[in-house]
LUMDRENFI-301200 format. One line per 8 residues: number of its first residue (from 1); their letters; for each residue x, y, z of N, C-alpha, C, O. Coordinates in Angstrom, 1 decimal, padded with zeros to 4 digits. Layout:
BEGIN
NUM = a = X:Y:Z:X:Y:Z:X:Y:Z:X:Y:Z  ...
END
This chain:
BEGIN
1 = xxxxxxxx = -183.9:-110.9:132.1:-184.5:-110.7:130.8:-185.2:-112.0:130.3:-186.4:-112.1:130.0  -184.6:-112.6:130.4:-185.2:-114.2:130.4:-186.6:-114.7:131.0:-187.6:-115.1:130.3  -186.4:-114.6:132.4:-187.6:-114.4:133.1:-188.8:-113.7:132.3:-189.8:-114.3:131.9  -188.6:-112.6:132.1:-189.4:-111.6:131.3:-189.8:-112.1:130.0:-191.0:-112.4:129.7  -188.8:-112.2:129.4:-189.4:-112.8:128.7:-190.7:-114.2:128.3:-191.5:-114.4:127.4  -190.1:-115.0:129.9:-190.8:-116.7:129.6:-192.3:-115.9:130.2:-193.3:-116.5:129.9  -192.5:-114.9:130.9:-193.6:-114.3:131.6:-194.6:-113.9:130.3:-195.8:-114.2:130.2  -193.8:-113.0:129.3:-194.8:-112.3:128.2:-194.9:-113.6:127.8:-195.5:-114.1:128.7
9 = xxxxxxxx = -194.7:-114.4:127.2:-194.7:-116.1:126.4:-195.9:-116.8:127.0:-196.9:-117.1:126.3  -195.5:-116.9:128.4:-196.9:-117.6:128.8:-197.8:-116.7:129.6:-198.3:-117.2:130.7  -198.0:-115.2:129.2:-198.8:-114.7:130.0:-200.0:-114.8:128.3:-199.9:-115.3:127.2  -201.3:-113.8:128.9:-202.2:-113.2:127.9:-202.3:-112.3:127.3:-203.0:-112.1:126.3  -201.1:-111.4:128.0:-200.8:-110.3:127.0:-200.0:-109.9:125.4:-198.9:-110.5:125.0  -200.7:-109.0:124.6:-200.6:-109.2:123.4:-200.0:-107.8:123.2:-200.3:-107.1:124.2  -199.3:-107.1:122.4:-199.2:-106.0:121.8:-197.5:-105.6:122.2:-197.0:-106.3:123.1  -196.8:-104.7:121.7:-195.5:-104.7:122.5:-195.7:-104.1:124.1:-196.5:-103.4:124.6
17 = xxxxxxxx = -194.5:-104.8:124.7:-194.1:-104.8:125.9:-192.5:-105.1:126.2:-192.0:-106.2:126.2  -191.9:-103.8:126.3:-190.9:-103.6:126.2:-190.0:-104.5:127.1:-190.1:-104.2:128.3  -189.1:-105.5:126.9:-188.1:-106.4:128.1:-186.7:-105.9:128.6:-185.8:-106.7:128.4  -186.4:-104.7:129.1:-185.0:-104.8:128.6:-184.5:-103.3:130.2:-185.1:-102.7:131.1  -183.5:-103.4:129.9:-183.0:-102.3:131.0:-183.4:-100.9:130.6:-183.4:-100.4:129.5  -183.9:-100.2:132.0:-184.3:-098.8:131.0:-182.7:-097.8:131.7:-182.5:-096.6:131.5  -181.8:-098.8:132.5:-180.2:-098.2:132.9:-179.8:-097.4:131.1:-179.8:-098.1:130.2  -179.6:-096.6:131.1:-179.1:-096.5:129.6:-177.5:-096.0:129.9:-177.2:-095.6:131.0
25 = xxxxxxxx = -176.5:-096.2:128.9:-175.2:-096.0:128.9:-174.9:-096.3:127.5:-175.5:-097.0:126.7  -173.6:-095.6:127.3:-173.2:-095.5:126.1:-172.8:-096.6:125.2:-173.7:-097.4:125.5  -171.9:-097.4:124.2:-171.3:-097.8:123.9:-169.9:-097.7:124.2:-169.2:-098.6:124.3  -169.4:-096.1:124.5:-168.6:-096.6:124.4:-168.1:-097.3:126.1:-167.4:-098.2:126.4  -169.0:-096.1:127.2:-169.0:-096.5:128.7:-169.7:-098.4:129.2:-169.9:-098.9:130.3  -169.8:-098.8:127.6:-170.3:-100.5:128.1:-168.6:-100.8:128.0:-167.9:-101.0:129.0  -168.2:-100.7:126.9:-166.9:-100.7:126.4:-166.0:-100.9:127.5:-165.7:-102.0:128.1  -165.7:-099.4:127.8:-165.0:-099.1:129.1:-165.2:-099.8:130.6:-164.4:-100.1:131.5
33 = xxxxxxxx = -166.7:-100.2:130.4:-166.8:-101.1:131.6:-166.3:-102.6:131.5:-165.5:-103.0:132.3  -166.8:-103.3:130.4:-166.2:-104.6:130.0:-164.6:-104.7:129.9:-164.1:-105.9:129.9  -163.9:-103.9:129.8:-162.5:-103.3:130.0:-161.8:-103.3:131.0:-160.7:-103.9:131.0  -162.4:-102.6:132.3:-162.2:-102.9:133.3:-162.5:-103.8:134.6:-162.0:-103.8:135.7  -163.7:-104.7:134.1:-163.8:-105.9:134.5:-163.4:-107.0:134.1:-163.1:-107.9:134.8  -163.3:-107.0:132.5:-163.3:-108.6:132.2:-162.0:-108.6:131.5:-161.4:-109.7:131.4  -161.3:-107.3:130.9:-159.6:-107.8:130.5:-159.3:-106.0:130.2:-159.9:-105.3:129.4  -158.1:-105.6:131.3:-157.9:-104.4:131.2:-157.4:-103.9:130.4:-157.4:-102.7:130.1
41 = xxxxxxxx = -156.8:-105.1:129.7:-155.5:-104.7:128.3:-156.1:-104.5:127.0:-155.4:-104.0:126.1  -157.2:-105.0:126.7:-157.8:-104.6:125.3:-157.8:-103.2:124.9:-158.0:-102.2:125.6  -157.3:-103.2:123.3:-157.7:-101.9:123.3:-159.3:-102.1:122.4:-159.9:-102.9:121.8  -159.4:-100.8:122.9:-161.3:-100.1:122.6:-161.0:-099.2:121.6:-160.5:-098.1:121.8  -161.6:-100.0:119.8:-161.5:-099.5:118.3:-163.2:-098.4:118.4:-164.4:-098.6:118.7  -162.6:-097.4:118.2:-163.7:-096.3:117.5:-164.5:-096.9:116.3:-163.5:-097.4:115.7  -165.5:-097.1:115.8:-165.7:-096.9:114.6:-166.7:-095.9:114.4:-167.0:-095.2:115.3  -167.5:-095.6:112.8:-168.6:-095.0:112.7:-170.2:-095.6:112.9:-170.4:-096.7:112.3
49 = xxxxxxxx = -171.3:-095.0:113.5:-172.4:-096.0:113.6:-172.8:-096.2:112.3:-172.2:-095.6:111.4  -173.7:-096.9:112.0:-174.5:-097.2:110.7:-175.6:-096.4:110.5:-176.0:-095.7:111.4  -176.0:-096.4:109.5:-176.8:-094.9:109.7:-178.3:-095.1:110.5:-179.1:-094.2:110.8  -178.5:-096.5:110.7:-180.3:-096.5:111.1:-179.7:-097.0:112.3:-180.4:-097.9:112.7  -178.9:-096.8:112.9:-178.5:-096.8:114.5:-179.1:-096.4:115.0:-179.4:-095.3:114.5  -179.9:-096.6:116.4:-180.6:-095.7:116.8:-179.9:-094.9:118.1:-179.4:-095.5:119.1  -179.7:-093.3:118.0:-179.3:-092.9:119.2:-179.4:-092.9:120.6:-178.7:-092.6:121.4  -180.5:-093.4:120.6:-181.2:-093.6:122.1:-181.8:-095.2:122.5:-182.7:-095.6:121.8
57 = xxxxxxxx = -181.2:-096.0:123.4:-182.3:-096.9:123.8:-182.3:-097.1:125.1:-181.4:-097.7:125.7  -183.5:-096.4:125.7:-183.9:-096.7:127.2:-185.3:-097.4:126.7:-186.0:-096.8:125.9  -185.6:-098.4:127.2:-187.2:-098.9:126.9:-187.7:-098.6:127.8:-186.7:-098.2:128.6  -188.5:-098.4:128.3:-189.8:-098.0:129.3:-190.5:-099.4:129.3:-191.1:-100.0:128.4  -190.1:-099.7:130.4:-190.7:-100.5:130.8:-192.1:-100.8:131.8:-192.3:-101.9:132.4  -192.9:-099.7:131.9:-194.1:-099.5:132.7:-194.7:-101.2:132.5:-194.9:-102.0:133.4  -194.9:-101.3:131.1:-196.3:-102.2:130.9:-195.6:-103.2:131.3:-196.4:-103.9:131.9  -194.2:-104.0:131.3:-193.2:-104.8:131.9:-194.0:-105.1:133.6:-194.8:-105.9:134.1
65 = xxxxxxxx = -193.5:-104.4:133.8:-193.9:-104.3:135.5:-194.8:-104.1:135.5:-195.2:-105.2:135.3  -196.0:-103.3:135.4:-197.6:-103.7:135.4:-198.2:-105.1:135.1:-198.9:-105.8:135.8  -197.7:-105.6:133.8:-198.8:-106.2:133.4:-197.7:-108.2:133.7:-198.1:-109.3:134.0  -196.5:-107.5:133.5:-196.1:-109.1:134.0:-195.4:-109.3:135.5:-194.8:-110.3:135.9  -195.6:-108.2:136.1:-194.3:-107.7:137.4:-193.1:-108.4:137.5:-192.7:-109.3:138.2  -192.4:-107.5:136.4:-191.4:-108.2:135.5:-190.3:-106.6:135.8:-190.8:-105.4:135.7  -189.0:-107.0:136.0:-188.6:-105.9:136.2:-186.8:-106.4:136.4:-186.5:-107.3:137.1  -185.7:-105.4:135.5:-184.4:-106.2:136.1:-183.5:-106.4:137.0:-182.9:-105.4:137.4
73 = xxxxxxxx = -183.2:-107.6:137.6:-182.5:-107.3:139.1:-180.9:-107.5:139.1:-180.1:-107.5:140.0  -180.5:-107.6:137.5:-178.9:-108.1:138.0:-178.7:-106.3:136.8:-179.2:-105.8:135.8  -177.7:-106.0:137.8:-177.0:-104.6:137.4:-176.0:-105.1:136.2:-175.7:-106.3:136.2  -175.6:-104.3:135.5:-174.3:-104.5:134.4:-173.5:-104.5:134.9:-172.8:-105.4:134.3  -172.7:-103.8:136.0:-171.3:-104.6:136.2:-171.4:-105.9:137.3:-170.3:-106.5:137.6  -172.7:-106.4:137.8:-172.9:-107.7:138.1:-173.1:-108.2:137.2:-172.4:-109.2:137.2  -173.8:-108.1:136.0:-173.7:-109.7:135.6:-172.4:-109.5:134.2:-172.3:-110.4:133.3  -171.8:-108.5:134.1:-170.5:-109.0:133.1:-170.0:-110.1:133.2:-170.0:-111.1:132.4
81 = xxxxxxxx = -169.3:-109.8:135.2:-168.8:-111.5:135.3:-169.3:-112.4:135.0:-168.7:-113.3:134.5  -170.8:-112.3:135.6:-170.9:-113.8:135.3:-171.2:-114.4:133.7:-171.0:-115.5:133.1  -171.8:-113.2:133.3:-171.5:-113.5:131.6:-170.3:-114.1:131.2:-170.3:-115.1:130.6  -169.3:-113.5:131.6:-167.9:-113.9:131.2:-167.6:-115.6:131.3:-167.2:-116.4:130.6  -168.1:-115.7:132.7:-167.7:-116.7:133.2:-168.8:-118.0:132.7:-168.3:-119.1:132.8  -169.9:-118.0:132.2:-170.7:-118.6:131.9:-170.1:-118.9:130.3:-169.8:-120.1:130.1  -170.0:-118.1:129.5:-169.2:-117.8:128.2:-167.9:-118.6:128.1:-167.7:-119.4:127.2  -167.2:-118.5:129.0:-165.6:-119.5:129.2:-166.2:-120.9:129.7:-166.1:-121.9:129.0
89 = xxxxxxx = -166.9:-120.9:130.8:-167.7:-122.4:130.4:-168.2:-123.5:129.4:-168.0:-124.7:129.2  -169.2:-122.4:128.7:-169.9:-123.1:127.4:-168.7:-123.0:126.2:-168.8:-123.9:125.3  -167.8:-122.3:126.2:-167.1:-122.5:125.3:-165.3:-123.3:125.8:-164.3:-123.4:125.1  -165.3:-123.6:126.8:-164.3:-124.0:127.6:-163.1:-123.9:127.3:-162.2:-124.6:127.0  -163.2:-122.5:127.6:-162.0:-121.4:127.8:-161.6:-121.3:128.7:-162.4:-121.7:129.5  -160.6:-121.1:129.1:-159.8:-120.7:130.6:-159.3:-119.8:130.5:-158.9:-119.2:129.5  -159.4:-119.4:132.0:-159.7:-117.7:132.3:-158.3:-117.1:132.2:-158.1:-115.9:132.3
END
C-alpha cells in the first residue's frame, strides 16, 4: 500500500484512485484470523457498528493498476505476522 501510495504522490495523476485491497472479508473473519495467528486465547468482543459504517469495502482498483501499475502483493494472513512482528519491535515488546 505504501508503494502505491509513494507512486500516486509522485506520479501526474489527479482525481481518486483507489489504494487498497479489493480481498474483502469481514470484521469479524479479520478478527478470527488475527486470532489464530497472532494469539489464540483472546477473546473476540461483538459490538454494534456506528451508523455511517459503511457495509461494504472492496475498492476497485482498475485505475490503481492502469495508471500507476500498482497492485497488492502481500496476502492478509502474510503480512499479519509480520505486522505483529514489526509492531513488537517498534514498540519493544516481546513475543
Amino acid at each position: 500500500m505504501v508503494d502505491g501510495l509513494i507512486r500516486l504522490m509522485e506520479g501526474e495523476n489527479t482525481g481518486p484512485i483507489n489504494i487498497g485491497n479489493p480481498g474483502e472479508f469481514t470484521m469479524t473473519e479479520l478478527a478470527e484470523t488475527v486470532k489464530e495467528l497472532i494469539k489464540p486465547d483472546v477473546e473476540i468482543k461483538m459490538v454494534e457498528n456506528t451508523p455511517d459504517d459503511p457495509r461494504q469495502r472492496k475498492p476497485d482498483i482498475t485505475k490503481a493498476k492502469e495508471l500507476l501499475g500498482w497492485e497488492p502483493k502481500v496476502k492478509l494472513r502474510d503480512g499479519l505476522p509480520l505486522m505483529e512482528e514489526d509492531f513488537r519491535l517498534r514498540l519493544g515488546v516481546p513475543k
